[in-house]
C-alpha positions as CSV (number, residue, x, y, z in Angstrom):
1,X,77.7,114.3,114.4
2,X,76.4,110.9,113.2
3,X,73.1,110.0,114.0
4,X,72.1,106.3,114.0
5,X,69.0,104.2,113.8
6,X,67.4,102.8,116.5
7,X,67.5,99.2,117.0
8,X,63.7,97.3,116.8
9,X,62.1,96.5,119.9
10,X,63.0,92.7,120.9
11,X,60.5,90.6,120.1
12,X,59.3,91.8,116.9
13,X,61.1,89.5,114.1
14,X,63.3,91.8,112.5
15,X,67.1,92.7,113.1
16,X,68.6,96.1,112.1
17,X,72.0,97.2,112.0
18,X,73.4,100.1,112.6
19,X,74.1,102.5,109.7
20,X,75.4,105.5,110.0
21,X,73.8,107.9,108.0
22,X,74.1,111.6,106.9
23,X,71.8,114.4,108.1
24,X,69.4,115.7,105.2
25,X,65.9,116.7,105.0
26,X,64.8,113.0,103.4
27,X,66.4,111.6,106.2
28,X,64.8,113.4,109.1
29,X,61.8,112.6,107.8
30,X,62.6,109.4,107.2
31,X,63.7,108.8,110.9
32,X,60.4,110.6,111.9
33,X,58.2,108.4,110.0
34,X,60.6,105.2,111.6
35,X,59.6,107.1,115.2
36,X,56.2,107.2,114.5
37,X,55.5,103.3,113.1
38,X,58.0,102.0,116.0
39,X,55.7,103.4,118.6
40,X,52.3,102.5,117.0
41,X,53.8,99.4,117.3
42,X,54.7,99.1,120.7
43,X,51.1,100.5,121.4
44,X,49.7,97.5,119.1
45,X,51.5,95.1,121.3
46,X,50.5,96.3,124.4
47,X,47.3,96.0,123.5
48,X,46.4,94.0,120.2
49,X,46.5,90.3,119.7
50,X,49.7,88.6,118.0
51,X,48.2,88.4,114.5
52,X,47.3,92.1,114.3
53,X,51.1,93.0,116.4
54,X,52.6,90.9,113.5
55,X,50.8,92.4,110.3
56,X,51.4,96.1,111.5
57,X,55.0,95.2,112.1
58,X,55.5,93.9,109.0
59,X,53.6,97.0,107.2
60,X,56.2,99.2,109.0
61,X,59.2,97.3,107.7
62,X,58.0,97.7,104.4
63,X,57.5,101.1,104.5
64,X,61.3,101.8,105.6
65,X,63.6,101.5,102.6
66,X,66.4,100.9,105.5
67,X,65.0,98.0,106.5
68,X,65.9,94.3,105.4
69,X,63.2,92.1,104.2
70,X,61.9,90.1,107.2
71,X,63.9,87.0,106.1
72,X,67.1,88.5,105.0
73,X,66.3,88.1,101.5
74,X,67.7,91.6,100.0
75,X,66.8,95.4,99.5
76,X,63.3,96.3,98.2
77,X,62.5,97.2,94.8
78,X,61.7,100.3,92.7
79,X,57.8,99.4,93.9
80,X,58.4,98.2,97.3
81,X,58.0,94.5,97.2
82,X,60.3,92.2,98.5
83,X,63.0,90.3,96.5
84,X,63.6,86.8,96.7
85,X,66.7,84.8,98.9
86,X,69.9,85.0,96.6
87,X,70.7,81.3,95.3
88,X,72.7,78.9,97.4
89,X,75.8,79.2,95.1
90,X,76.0,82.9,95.6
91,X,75.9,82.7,99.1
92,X,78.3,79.5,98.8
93,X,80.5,79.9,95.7
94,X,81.0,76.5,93.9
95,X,84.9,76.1,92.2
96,X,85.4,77.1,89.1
97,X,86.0,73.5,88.0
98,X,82.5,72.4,88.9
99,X,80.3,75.5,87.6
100,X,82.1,74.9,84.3
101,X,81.3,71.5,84.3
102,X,77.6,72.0,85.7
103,X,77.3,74.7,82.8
104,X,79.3,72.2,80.3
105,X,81.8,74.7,79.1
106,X,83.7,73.8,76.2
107,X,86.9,72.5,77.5
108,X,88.8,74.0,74.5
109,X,87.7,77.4,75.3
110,X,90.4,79.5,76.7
111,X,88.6,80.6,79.4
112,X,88.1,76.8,80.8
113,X,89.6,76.3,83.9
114,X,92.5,74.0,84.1
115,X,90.8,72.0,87.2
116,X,87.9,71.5,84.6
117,X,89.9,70.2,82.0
118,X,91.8,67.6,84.3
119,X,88.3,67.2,86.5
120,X,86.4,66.0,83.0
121,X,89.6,63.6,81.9
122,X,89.2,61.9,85.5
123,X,85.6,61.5,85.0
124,X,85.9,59.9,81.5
125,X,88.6,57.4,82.3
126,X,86.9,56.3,85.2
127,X,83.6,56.0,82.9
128,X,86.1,54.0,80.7
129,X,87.2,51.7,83.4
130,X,84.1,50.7,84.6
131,X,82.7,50.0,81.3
132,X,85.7,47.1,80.4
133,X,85.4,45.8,84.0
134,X,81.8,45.7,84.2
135,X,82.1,41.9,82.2
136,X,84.6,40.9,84.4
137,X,82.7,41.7,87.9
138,X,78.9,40.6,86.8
139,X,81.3,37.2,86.2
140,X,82.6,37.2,89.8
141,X,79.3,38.0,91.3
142,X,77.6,35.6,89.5
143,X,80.6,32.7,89.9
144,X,78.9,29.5,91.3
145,X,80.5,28.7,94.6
146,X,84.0,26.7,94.1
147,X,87.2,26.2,96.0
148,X,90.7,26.3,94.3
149,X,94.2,24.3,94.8
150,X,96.6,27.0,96.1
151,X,99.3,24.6,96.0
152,X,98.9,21.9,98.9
153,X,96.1,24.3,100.4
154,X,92.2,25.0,99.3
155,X,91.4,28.7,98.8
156,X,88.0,28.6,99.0
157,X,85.1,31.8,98.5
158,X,84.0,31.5,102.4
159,X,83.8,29.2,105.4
160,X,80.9,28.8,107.1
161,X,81.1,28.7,111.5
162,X,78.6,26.5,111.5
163,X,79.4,22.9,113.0
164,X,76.4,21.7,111.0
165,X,76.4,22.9,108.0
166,X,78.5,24.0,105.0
167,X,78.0,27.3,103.6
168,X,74.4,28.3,101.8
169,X,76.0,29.5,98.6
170,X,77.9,25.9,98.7
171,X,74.7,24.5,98.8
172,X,72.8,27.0,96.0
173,X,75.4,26.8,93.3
174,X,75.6,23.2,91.9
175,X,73.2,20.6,91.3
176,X,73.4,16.7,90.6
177,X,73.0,16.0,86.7
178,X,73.9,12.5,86.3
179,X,70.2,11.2,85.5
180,X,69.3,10.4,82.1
181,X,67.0,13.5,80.5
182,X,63.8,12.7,79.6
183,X,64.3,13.8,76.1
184,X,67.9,12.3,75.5
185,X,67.8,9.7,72.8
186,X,69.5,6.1,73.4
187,X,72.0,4.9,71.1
188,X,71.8,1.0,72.6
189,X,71.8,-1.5,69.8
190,X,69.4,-4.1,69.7
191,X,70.4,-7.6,71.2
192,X,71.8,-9.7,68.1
193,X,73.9,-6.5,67.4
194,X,76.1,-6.3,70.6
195,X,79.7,-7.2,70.5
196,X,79.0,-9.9,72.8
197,X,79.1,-10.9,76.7
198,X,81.2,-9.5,79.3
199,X,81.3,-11.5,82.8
200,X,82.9,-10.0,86.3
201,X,83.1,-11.1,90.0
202,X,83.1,-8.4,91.8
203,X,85.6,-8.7,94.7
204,X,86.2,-7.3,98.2
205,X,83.7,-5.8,100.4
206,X,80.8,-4.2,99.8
207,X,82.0,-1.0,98.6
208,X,85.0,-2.4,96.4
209,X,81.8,-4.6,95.2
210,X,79.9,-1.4,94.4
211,X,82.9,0.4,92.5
212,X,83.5,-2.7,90.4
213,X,79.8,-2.9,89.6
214,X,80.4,0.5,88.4
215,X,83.0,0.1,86.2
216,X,81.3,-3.2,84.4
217,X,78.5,-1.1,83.6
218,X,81.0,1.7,82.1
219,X,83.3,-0.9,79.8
220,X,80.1,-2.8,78.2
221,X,78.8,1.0,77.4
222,X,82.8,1.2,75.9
223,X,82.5,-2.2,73.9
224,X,79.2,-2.1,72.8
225,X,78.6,-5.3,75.0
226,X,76.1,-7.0,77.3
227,X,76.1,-7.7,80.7
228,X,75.8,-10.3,82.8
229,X,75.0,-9.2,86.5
230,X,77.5,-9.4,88.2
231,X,78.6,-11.9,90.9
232,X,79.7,-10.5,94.2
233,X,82.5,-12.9,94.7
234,X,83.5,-14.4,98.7
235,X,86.0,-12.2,100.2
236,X,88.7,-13.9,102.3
237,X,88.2,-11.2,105.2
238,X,84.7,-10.9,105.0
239,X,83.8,-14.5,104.6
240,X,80.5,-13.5,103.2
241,X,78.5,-15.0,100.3
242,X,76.0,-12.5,99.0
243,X,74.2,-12.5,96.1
244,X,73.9,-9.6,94.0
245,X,70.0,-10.0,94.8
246,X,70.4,-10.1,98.6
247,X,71.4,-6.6,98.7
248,X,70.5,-4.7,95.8
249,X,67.7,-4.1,93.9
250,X,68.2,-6.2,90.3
251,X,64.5,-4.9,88.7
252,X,65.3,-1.3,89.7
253,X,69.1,-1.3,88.4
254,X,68.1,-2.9,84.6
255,X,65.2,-0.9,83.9
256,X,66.6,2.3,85.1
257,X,69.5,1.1,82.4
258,X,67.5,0.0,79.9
259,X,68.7,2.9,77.4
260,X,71.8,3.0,78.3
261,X,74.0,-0.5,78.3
262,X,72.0,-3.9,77.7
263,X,72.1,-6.2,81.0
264,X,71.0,-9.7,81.7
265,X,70.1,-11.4,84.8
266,X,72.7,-14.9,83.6
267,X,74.7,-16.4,81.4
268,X,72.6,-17.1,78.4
269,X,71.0,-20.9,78.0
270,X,72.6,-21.5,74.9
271,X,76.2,-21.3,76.4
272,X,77.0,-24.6,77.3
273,X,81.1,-23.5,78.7
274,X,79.6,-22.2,81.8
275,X,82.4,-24.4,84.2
276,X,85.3,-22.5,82.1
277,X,84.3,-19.1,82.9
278,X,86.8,-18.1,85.0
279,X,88.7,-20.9,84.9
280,X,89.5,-21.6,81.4
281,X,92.6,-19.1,79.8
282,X,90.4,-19.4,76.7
283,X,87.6,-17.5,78.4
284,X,89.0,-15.2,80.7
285,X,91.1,-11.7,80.0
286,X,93.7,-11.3,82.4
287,X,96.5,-8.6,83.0
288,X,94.1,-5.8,82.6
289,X,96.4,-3.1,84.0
290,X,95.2,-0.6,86.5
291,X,93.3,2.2,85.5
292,X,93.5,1.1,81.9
293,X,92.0,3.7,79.6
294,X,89.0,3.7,77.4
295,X,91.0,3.0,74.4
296,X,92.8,-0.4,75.8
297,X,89.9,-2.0,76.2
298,X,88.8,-1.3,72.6
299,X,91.8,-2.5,71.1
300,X,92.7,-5.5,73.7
301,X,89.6,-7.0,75.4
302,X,86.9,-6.2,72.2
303,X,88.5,-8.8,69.6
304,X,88.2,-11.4,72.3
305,X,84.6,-10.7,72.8
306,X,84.0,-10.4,69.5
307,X,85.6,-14.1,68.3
308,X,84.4,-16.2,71.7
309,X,80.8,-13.9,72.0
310,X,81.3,-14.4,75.8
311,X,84.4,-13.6,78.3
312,X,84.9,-12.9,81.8
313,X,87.3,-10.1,82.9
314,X,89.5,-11.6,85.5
315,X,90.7,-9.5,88.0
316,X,88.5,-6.4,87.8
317,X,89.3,-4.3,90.9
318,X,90.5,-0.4,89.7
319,X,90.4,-1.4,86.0
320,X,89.0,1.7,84.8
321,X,91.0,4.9,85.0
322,X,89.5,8.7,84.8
323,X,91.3,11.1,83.2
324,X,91.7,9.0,80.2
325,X,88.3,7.8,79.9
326,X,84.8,10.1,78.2
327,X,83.2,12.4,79.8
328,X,80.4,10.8,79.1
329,X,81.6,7.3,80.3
330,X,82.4,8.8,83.5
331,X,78.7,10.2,83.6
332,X,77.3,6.4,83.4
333,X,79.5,5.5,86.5
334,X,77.9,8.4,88.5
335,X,74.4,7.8,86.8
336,X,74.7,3.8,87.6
337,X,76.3,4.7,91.7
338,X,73.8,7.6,92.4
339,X,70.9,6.1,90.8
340,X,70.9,2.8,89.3
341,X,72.4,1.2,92.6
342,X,69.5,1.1,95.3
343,X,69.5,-1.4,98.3
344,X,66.5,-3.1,99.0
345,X,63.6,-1.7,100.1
346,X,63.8,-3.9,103.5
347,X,67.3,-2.0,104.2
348,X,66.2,1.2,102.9
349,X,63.3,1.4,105.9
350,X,65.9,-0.1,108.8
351,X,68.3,2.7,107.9
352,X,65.5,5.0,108.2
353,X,64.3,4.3,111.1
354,X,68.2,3.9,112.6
355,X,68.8,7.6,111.5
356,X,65.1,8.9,113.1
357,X,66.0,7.1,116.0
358,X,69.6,9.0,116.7
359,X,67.9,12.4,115.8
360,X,65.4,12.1,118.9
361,X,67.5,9.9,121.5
362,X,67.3,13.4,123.6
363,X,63.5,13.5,123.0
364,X,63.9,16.4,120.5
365,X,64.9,16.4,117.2
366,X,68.8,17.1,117.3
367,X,71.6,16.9,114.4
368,X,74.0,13.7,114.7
369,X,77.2,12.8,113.3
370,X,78.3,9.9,111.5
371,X,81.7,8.8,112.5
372,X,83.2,6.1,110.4
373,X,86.1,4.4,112.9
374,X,88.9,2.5,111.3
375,X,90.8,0.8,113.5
376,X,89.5,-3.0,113.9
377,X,92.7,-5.3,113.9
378,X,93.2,-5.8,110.2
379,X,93.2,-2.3,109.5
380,X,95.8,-1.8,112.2
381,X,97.9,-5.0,110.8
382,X,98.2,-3.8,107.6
383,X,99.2,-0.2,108.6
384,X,101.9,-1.2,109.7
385,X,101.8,1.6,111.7
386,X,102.9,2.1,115.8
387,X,100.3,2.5,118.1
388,X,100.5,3.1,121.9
389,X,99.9,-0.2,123.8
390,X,101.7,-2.5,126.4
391,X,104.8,-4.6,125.1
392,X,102.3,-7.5,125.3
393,X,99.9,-5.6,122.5
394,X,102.5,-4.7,120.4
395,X,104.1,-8.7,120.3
396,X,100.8,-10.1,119.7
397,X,100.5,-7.0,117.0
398,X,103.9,-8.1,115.5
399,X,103.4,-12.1,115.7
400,X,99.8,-11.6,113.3
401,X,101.4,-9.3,110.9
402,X,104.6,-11.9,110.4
403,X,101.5,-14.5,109.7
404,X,99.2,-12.6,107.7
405,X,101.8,-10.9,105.5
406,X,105.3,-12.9,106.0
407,X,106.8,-10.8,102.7
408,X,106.2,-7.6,104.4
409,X,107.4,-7.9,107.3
410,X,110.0,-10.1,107.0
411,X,112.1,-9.8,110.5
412,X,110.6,-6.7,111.7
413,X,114.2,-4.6,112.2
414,X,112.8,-2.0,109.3
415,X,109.1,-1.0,110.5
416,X,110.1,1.1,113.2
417,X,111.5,3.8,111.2
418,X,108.9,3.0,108.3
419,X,105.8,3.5,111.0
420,X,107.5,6.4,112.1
421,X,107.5,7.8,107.8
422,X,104.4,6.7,107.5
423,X,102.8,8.7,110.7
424,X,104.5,12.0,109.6
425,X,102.3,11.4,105.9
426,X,99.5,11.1,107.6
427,X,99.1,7.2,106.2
428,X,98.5,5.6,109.5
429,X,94.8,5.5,110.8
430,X,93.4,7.7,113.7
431,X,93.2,6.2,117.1
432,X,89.4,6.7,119.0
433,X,91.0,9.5,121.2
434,X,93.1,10.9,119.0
435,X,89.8,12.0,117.2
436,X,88.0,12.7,119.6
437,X,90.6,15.6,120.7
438,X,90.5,16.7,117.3
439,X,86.2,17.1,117.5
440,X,86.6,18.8,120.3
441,X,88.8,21.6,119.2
442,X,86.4,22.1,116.4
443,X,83.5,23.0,118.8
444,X,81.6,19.8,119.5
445,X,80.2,19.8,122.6
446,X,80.1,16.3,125.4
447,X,76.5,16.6,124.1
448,X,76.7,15.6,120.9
449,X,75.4,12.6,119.4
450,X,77.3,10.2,117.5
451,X,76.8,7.0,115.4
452,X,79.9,4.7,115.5
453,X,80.4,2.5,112.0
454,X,83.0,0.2,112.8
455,X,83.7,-3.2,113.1
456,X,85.3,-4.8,116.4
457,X,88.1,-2.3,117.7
458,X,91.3,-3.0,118.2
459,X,91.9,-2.6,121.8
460,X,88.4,-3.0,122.9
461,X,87.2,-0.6,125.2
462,X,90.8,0.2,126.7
463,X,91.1,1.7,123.1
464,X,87.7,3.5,123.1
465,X,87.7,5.0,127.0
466,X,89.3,7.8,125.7
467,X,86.5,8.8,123.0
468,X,83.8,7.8,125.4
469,X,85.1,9.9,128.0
470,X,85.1,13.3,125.9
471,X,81.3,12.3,124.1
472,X,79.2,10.1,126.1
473,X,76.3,9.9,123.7
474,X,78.4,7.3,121.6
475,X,76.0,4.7,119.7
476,X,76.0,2.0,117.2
477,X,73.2,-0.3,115.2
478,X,73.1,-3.2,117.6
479,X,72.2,0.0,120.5
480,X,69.7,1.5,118.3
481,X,67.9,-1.3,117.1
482,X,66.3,-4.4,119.0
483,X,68.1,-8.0,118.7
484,X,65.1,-9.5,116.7
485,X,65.4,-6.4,114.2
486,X,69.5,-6.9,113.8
487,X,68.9,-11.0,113.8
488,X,67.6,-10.4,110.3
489,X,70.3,-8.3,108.4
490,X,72.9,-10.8,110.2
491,X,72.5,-13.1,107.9
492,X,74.3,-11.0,105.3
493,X,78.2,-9.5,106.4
494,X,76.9,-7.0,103.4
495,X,73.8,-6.0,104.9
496,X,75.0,-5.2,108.1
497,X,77.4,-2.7,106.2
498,X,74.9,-1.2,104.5
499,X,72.8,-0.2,107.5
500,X,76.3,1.4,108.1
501,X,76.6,3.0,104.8
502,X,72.9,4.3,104.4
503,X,73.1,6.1,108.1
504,X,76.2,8.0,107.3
505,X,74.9,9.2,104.7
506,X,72.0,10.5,106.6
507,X,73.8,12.1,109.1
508,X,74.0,16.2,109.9
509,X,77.8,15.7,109.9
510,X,80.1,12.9,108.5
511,X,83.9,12.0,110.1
512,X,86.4,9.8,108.5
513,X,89.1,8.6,110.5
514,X,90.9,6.6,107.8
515,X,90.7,6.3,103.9
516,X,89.2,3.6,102.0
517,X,86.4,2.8,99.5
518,X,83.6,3.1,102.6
519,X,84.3,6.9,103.6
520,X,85.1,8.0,99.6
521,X,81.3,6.9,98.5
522,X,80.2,8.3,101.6
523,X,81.3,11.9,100.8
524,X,80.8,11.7,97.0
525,X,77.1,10.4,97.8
526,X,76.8,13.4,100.3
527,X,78.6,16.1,97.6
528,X,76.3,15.1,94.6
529,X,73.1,14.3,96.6
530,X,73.0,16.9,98.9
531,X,74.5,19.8,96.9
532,X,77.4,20.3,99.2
533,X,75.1,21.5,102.3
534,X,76.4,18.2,104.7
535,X,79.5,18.4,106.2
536,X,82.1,15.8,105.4
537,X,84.5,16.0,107.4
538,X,88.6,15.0,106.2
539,X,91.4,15.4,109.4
540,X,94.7,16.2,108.1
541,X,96.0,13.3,109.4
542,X,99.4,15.0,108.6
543,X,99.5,18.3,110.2
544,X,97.9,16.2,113.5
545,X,100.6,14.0,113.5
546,X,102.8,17.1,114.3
547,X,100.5,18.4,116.9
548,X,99.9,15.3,118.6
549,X,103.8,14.5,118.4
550,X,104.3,17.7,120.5
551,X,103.5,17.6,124.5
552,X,104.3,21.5,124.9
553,X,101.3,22.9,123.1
554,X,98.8,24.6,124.9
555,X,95.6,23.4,124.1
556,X,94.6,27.4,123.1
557,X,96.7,26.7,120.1
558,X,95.9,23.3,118.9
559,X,92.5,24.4,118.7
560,X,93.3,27.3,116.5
561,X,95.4,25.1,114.5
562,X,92.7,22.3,114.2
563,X,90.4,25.0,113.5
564,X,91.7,26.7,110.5
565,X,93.6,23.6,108.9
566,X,89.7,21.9,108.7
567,X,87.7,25.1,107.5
568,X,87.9,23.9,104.2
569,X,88.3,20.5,104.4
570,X,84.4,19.9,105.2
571,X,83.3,18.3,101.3
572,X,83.0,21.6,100.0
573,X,82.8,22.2,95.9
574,X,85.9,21.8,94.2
575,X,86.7,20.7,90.5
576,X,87.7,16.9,90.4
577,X,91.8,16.9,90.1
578,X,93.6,15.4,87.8
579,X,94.2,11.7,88.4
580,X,91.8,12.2,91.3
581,X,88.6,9.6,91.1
582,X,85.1,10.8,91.0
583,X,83.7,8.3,93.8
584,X,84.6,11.2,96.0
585,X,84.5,14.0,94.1
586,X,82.2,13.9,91.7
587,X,81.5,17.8,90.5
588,X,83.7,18.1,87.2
589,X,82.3,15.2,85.7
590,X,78.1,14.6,87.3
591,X,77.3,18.1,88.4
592,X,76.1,21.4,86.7
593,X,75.6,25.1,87.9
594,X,72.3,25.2,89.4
């Protein structure tokens, strides 16, 4: 019969199994020499401390060439001692694939695996691939921040949830570069070698006035010509008769021109013609078509200059196109509207303390938003749009458009359908509550502050309940400042609007509610000045046409709608479009990657 081992006593460490073994001398006297360390052991734990139980156990283990190594590490050796634990892949056998590969085999041996072979063929076209893509994705990572036309959409990298702010990489990846370099050389010609004198009245309001100011600068660069400052001439609606001087700062826009296009502060002493400038087909150029390029002016206006040394440009509003004008001409606009062009310092301060004064109304510091309102009664006129309003509103409406603009409106059958046309385009202007709905589904709170630039509403406050009623905190100048500090700017129509124009552009956020000259400087200032971070807000006028034109839709989804159609329309970085001027995008031609 077999005759097995006996199994340790619990407690020692070591685990036995059971072998069955075959009766020989060597073997009885192997199992009586097992007998004999077991139960000195057991004595030795009865009655010996731990340390001397454990080193007589593991003496008798030893001894027993039946006996695993304490650790299960293998059989003893010829002289007793114990081997080491077998290596991880011979308790765990790797594939063949990978030990070939960790022993690099030849994979033209015939004994290579064909898992190795096909294993080592991934590996190197994937090593292959990320070597011609690597190019390709440090360029996307290190991509400044820009949105794309997807056709009438903007794709753009991310939107920001923020109803402050645009997003931080907006902000990060281009900077304004419109200044003149410290180290770029001028290329103006000394007096007696300019072409001549050029002469404009610049027309409209204040910021048609700007624009055309622009542009005078930009054709004398293109004719080699001096300037005369320009005249800011009366406008019919604003009935205003600034100076040039009353509003800007002359000393600060020559000097900071100096190397650029030579100006002077009037017509020059020895001209004697003065009364004919303007007046007088001999010293005026006329029929200057609209957005002329670079190269008309050269060929059409610089002969004239040239034979009667001094000519005014007569009319001058848009005269200048884009597209086909320099790069480097349409730097000098942005370098003479970013820079050159500085209100006085008397405005400068009111504006600032205007914008200090709507950031702690609460008592704390808090964001505001600018909101530029269109909708005084000229702006509605010539719409020619259909508002909401009693009969009595819209016969008065009808009875000043048939005065102010006869050829237009002629009997009045064909503007119902044409208001209609133009609503669905999104050409009419936004009514106060009709905005208000749309800030609202964005995420601004009752709370929130707002500056009102606008003149005298149409409608009164009938018109503006609406606005008032979803955001309270609804300001303007004349609230934030005291009568005797307004009494002063009142002198000037112009002044007044650029208190207007200088707070906007201070402000956390910036709404438009219409187009126009006044809202496109505002967000081309805030895009070049403040590197994208300040939110300018555009409504799709179009889309909310739709929305507002339906009574059935919840309010859930007009918000969702509002939401998304407006992520990107919040004066984030995009190139400057074709046939798209830079007063409101200025990126493509004044901007570098920062």
């Amino acid at each position: 019969a077999d005759s097995r081992l006996p199994t340790p006593v619990e407690g020692d460490g070591h685990v036995t199994r059971e072998i069955p073994t075959v009766p020989t001398p060597r073997t009885d006297a192997a199992m009586a020499e097992l007998r004999h360390g077991t139960v000195a052991a057991a004595a030795a734990r009865a009655s010996g401390s731990p340390a001397k139980r454990d080193a007589e156990a593991a003496s008798a283990s030893a001894s027993s060439p039946f006996l695993s190594s304490p650790r299960g590490g293998g059989d003893g050796g010829k002289d007793g001692a114990l081997r080491p634990p077998p290596p991880l892949h011979q308790r765990y056998p790797l594939p063949a694939a990978v030990r070939a590969l960790l022993a690099l085999e030849d994979p033209r041996s015939p004994s290579a695996p064909a898992s190795y072979r096909i294993l080592l063929a991934v590996l190197a076209c994937a090593a292959l691939g990320a070597l011609v893509s690597a190019p390709s994705v440090w360029s996307r990572l290190n991509a400044p921040y820009l949105c794309r036309k997807d056709g009438i959409r903007l794709q753009c990298p991310g939107v920001s949830n923020s109803l402050w702010e645009n997003p931080h990489a907006a902000a990060t990846s281009w900077k304004p570069c419109a200044e003149r370099r410290r180290d770029e050389i001028s290329d103006l010609v000394p007096e007696n070698e300019t072409s001549g004198y050029i002469f404009i009245h610049a027309e409209g309001g204040l910021n048609q006035q700007r624009i055309a100011i622009c542009n005078a600068v930009a054709i004398a660069k293109i004719m080699n010509a001096t300037l005369i400052l320009p005249v800011l001439k009366q406008d019919q609606i604003w009935k205003d008769q600034t100076k040039f001087e009353d509003i800007f700062d002359v000393d600060h826009f020559i000097n900071y021109l100096k190397d650029d296009v030579r100006i002077v502060r009037d017509i020059p002493d020895w001209f004697t013609e003065k009364d004919e400038l303007f007046t007088s087909i001999r010293r005026t150029v006329k029929n200057i078509p609209k957005y002329a390029p670079a190269q008309f002016y050269v060929d059409n206006v610089l002969p004239r200059i040239k034979e009667k040394k001094i000519m005014s440009i007569k009319p001058f509003v848009d005269r200048l196109g884009y597209d086909n004008v320099p790069m480097k001409i349409n730097r000098l606009r942005c370098r003479v509207n970013y820079h050159a062009l500085k209100f006085l310092p008397g405005i400068e301060e009111m504006a600032d303390k205007l914008a200090t004064r709507m950031r702690n109304r609460t008592g704390n510091v808090n964001p505001y938003m600018a909101l530029h309102l269109r909708f005084e009664k000229g702006m509605v006129g010539l719409s020619f749009c259909d508002f909401a309003g009693t009969r009595e509103e819209k016969a008065m409406m009808a009875e000043y458009r048939q005065k102010q603009w006869p050829r237009r409106f002629k009997n009045g059958s064909h503007l119902w359908s044409l208001a209609l046309e133009k609503r669905k385009e999104g050409r009419c202007p936004l009514e106060p509550g009709e905005i208000g709905f749309i800030l609202r589904a964005m995420g601004y709170t009752k709370e929130t502050q707002i500056y009102v630039a606008s003149g005298q509403v149409y409608g009164g406050n009938n018109r503006m309940a609406p606005l008032r009623n979803m955001f309270p905190n609804l300001v303007t100048k004349e609230d934030l400042a005291s009568k005797e500090e307004i009494e002063h700017f009142k002198k000037h129509v112009t002044s007044l609007a650029a208190l207007d124009f200088l707070v906007c552009l201070k402000s956390d956020v910036f709404v438009m509610t219409h187009g126009g000259n006044f809202a496109k400087l505002i967000i081309g200032f805030r895009r070049y000045m403040g590197r994208h971070r300040l939110k300018s807000i555009k409504p799709d006028k179009g889309l909310m046409s739709k929305f507002f034109g339906n009574p059935y839709m919840p309010w859930a989804n007009f918000v969702e709608d509002v939401m998304i159609t407006h992520q990107t329309r919040t004066g984030l970085p995009e190139a400057t479009f074709p046939h798209y001027d830079l007063w409101e995008n200025p990126l493509s031609h004044c901007m570098c990657r920062a």
